[in-house]
C-alpha positions in Angstrom: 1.9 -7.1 -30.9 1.2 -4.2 -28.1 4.2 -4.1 -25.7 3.8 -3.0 -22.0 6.0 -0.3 -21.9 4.6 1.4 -18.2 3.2 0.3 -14.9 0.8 2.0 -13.3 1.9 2.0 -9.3 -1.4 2.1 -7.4 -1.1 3.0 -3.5 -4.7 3.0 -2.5 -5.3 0.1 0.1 -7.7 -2.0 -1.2 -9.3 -2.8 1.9 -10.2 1.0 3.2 -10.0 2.6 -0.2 -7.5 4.9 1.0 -4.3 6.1 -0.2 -1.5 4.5 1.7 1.2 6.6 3.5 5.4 6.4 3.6 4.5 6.1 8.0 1.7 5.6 10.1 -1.3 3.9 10.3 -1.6 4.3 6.8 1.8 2.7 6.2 2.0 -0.1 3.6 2.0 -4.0 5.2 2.7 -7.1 3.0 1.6 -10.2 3.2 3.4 -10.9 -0.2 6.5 -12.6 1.0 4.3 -16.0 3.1 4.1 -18.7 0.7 0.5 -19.0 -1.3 0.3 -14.8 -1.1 1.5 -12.5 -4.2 3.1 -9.2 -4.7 -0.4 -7.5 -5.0 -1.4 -8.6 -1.4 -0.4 -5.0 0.1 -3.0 -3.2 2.6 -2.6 -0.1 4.8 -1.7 -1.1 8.3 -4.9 0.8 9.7 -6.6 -1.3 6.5 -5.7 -5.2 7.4 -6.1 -4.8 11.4 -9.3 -4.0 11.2 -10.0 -6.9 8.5 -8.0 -9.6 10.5 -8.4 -8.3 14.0 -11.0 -6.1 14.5 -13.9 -8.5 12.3 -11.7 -11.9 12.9 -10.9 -12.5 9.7 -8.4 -14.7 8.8 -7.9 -15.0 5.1 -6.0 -12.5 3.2 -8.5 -10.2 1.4 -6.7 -10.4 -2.2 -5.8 -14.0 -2.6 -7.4 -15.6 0.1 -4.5 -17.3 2.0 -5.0 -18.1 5.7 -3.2 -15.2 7.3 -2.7 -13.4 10.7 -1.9 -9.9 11.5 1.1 -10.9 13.0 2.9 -12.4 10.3 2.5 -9.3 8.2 5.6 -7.3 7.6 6.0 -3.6 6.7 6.6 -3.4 3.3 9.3 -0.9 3.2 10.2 -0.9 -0.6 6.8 0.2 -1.2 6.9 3.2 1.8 9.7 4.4 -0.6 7.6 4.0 -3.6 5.0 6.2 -1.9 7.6 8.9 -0.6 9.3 9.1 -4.0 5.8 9.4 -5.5 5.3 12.2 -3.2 8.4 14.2 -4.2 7.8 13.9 -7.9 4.4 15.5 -7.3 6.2 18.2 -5.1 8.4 19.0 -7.9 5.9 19.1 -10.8 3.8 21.7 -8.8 4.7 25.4 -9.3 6.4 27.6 -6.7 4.1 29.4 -5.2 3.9 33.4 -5.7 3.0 35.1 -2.8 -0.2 37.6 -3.1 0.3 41.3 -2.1 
């Protein structure tokens, strides 16, 4: 029988198509801890305002659970994901050399 042994972390808001971002508008919310949401409801901040807000909205886009912008939280375990994702890519690129 075939055995997960990886999982793939994906950290492109599923609303703008966009990767998310450790800070700023591109920071990762969460809907995922309101009852009837699950962990894969995550959106850029930039992402779910515009969804609920700016078109008046108010279903999650993932699992479609009534939700409003403000009872999103910042989903700060996956900001860490992102930055840690960020400095393994930093250190699997090569120094580089400067051209004379």
């Amino acid at each position: 029988d075939p055995v997960m042994t990886q999982q793939t972390l994906n950290f492109t808001c599923p609303i703008l198509q966009t990767r998310m971002s450790d800070k700023g508008e591109l920071r990762p919310m969460s809907a995922a801890h309101l009852p009837g949401h699950t962990p894969r409801c995550v959106f850029s901040h930039k992402g779910i305002h515009s969804w609920l807000v700016g078109s008046r909205r108010s279903q999650c886009p993932v699992c479609k659970t009534p939700t409003t912008f403000s009872t999103l939280k910042e989903c700060k375990s996956t900001a860490r994901q992102i930055r840690s994702s960020a400095h393994a890519a930093d250190d699997d690129m090569p120094d580089a050399t400067p051209v004379d």
